[in-house]
N, CA, C and O atoms as CSV, one atom per row, in Angstrom:
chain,resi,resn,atom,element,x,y,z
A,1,UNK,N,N,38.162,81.688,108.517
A,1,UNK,CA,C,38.868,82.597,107.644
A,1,UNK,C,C,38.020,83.792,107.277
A,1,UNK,O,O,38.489,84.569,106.445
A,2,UNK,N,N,37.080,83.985,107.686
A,2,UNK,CA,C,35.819,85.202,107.932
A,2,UNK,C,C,35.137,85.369,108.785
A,2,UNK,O,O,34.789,84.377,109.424
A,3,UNK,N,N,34.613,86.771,109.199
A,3,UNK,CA,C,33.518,86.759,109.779
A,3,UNK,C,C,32.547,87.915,109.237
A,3,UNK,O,O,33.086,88.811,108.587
A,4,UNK,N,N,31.265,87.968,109.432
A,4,UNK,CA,C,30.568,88.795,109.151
A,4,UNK,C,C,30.607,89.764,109.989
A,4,UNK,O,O,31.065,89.667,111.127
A,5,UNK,N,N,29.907,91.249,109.257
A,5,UNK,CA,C,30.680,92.817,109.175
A,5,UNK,C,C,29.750,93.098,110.267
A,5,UNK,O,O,30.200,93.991,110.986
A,6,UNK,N,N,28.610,92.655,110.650
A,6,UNK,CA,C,27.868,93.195,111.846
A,6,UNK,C,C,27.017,92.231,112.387
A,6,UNK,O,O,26.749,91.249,111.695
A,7,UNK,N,N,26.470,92.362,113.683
A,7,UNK,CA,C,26.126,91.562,114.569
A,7,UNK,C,C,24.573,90.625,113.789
A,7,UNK,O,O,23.465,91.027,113.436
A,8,UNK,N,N,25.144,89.448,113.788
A,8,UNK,CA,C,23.599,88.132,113.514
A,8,UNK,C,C,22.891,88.828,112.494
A,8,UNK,O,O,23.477,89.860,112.169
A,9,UNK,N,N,21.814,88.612,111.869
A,9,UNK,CA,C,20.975,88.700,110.932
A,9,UNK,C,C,20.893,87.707,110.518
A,9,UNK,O,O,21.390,86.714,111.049
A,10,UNK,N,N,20.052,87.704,109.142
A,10,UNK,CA,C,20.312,86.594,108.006
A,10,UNK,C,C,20.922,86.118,106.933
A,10,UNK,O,O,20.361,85.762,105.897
A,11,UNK,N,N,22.535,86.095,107.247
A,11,UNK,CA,C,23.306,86.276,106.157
A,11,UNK,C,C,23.852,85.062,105.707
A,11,UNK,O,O,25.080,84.997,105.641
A,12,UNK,N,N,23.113,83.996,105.354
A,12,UNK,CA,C,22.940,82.654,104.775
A,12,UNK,C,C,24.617,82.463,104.274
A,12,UNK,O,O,25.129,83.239,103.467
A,13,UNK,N,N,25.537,81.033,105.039
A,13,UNK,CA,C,26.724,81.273,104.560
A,13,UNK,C,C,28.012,81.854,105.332
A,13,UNK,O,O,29.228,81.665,105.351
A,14,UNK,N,N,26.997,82.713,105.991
A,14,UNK,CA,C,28.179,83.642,106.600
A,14,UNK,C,C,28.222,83.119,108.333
A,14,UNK,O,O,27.251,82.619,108.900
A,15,UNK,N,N,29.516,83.357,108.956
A,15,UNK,CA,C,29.605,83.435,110.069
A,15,UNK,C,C,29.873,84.363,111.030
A,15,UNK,O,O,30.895,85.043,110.936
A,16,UNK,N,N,28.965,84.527,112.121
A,16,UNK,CA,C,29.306,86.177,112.949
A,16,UNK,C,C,30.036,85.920,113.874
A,16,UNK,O,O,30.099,84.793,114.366
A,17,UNK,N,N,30.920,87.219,114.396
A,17,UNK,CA,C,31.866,87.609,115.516
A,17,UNK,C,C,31.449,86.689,116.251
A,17,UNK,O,O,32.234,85.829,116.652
A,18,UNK,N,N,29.865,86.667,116.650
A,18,UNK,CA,C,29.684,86.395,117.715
A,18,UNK,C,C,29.364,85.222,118.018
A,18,UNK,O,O,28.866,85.027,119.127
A,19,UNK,N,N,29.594,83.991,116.988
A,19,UNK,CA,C,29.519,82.688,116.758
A,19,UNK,C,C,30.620,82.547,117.127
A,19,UNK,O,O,30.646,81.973,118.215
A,20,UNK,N,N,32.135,82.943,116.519
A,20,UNK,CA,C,33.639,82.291,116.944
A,20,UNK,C,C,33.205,83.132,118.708
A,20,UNK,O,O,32.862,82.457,119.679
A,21,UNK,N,N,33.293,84.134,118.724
A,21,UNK,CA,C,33.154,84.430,120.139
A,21,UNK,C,C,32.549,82.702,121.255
A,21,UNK,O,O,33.245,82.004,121.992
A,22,UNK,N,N,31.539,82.609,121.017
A,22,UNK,CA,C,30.511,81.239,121.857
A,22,UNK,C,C,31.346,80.372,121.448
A,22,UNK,O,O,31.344,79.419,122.228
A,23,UNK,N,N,32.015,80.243,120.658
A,23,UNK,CA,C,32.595,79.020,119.969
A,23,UNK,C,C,33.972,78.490,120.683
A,23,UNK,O,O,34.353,77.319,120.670
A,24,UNK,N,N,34.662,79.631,121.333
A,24,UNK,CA,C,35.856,79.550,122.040
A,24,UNK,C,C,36.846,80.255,121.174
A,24,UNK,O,O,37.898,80.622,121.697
A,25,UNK,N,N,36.580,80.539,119.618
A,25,UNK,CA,C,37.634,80.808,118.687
A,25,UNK,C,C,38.072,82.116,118.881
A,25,UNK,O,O,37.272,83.051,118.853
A,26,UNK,N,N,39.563,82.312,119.123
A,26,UNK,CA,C,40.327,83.607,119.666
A,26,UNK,C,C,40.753,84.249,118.042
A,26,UNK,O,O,41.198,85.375,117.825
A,27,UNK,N,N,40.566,83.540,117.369
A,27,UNK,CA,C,41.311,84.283,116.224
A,27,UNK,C,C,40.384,84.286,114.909
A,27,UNK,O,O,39.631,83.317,114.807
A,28,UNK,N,N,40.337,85.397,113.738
A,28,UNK,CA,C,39.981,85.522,112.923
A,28,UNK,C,C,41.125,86.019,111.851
A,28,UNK,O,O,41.965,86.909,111.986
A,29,UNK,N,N,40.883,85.173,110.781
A,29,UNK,CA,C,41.429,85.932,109.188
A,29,UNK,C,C,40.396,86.841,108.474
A,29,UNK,O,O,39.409,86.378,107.901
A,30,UNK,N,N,40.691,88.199,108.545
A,30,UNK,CA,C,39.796,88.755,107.226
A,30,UNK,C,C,40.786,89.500,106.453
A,30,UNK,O,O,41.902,89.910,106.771
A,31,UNK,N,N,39.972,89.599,105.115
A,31,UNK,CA,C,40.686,90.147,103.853
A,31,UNK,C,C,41.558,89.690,102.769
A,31,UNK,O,O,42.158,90.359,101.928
A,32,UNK,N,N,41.502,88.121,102.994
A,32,UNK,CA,C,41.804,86.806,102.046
A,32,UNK,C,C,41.875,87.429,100.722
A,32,UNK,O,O,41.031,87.952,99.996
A,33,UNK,N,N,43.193,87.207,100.620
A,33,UNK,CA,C,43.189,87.490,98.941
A,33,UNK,C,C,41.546,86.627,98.125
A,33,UNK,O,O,40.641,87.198,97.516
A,34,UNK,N,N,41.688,85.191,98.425
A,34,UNK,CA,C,40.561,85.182,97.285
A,34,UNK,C,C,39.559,85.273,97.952
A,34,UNK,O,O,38.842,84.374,97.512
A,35,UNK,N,N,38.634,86.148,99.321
A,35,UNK,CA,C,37.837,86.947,99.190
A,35,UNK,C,C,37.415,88.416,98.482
A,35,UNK,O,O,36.341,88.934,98.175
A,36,UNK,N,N,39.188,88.915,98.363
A,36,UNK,CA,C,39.047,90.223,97.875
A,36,UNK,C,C,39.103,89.691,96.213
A,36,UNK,O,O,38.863,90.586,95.402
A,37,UNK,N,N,39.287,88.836,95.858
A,37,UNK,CA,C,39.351,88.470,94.345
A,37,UNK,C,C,37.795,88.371,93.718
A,37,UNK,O,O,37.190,89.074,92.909
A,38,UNK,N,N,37.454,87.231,94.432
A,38,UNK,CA,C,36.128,86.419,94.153
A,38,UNK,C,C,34.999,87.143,94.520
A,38,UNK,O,O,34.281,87.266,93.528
A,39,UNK,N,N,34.522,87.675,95.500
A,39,UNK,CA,C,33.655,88.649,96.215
A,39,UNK,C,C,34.188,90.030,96.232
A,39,UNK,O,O,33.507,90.935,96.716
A,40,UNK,N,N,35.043,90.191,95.869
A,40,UNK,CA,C,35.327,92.067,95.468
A,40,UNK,C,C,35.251,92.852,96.877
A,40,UNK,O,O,34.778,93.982,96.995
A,41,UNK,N,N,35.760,92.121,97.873
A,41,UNK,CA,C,35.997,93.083,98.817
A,41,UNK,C,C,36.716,93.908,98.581
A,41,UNK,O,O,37.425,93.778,97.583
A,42,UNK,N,N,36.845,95.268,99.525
A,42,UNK,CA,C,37.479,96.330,99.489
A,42,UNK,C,C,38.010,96.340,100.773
A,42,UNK,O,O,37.841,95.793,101.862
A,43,UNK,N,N,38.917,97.404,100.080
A,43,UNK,CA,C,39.911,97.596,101.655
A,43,UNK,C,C,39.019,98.849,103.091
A,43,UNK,O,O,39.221,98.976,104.298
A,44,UNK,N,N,38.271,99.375,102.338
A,44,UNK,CA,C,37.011,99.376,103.066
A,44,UNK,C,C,35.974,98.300,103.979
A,44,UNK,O,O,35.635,98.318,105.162
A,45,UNK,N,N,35.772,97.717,103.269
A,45,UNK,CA,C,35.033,96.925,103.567
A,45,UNK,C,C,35.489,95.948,104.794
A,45,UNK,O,O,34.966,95.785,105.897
A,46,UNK,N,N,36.819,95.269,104.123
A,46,UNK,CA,C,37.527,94.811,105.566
A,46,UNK,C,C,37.896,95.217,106.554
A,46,UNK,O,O,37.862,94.562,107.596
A,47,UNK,N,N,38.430,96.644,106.437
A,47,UNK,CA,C,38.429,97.862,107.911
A,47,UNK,C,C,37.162,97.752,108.275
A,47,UNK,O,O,37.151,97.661,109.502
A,48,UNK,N,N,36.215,97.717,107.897
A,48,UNK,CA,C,34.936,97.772,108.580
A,48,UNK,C,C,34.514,96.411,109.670
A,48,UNK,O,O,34.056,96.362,110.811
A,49,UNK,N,N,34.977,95.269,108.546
A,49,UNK,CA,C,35.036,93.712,109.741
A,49,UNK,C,C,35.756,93.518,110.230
A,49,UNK,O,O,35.617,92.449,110.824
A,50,UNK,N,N,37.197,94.269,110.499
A,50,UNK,CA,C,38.660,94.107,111.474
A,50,UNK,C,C,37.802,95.295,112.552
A,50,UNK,O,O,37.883,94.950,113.730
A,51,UNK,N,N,36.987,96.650,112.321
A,51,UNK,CA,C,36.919,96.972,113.568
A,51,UNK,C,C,35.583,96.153,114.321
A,51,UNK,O,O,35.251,96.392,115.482
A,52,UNK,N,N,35.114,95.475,113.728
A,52,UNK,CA,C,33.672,94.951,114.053
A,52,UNK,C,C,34.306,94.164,114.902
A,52,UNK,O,O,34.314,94.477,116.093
A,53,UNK,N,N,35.008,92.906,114.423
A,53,UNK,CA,C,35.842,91.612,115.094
A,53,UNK,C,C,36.376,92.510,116.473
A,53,UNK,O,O,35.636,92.693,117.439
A,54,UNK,N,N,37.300,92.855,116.422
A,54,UNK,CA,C,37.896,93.735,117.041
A,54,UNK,C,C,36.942,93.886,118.364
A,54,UNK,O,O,37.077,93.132,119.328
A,55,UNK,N,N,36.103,94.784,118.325
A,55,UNK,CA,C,35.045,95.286,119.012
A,55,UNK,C,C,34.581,94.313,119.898
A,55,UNK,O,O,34.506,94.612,121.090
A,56,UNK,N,N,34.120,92.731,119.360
A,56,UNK,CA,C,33.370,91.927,119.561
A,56,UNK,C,C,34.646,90.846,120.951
A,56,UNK,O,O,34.223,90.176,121.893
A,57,UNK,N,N,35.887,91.016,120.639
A,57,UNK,CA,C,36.610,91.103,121.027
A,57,UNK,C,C,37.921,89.578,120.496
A,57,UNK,O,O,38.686,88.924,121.205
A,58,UNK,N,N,37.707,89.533,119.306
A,58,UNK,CA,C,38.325,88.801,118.860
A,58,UNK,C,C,39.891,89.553,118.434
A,58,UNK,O,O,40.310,90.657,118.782
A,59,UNK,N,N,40.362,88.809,117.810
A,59,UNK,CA,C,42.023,88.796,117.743
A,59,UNK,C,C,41.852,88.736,115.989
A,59,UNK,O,O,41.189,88.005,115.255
A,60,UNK,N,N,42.698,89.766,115.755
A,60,UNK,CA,C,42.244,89.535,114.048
A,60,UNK,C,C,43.916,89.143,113.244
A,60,UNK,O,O,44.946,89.017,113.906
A,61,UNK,N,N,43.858,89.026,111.965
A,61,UNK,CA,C,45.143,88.391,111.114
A,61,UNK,C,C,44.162,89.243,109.934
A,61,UNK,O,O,43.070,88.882,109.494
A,62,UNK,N,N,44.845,90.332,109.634
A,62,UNK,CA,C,44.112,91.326,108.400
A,62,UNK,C,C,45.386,91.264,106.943
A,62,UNK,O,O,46.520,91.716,106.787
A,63,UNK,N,N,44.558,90.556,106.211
A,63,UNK,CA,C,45.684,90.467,104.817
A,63,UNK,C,C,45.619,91.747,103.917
A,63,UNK,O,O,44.757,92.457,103.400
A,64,UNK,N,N,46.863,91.675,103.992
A,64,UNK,CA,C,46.926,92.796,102.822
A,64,UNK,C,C,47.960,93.235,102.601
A,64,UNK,O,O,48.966,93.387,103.293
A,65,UNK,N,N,47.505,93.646,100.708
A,65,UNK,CA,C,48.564,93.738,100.037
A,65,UNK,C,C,47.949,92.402,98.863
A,65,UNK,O,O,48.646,92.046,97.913
C-alpha cells in the first residue's frame, strides 16, 4: 500500500519501487487516506511517488480526494 519516493537508501520501514519490482508485485497503492492523515502527505508529495513508481515501471492505484 506504499512505496518509497526514490530509489533504495536508508529509509527504515519503508519499501522501494524497486523491491515490489524483484518481488514480482505489478501493482502499487499510493496516497492512502490514512497516509495523507497520519504522515501529512501532500498531494505533492504523492505525484512525486506515482511518477517515481511509474518510472520504475510499476502500475499505480493513486487515491484521491
Amino acid at each position: 500500500q506504499n512505496c518509497w519516493v526514490q530509489k533504495g537508501g536508508a529509509f527504515t520501514g519503508e519499501v522501494s519501487a524497486e523491491m515490489l519490482v524483484n518481488l514480482g508485485i505489478p501493482w502499487v497503492i499510493l496516497g492512502h487516506s490514512e497516509r495523507r492523515a497520519l504522515l501529512k502527505e501532500t498531494n505533492e508529495f504523492v505525484g512525486d511517488k506515482v511518477a517515481y513508481a511509474l518510472s520504475q515501471g510499476l502500475k499505480v492505484i493513486a487515491c484521491v480526494g
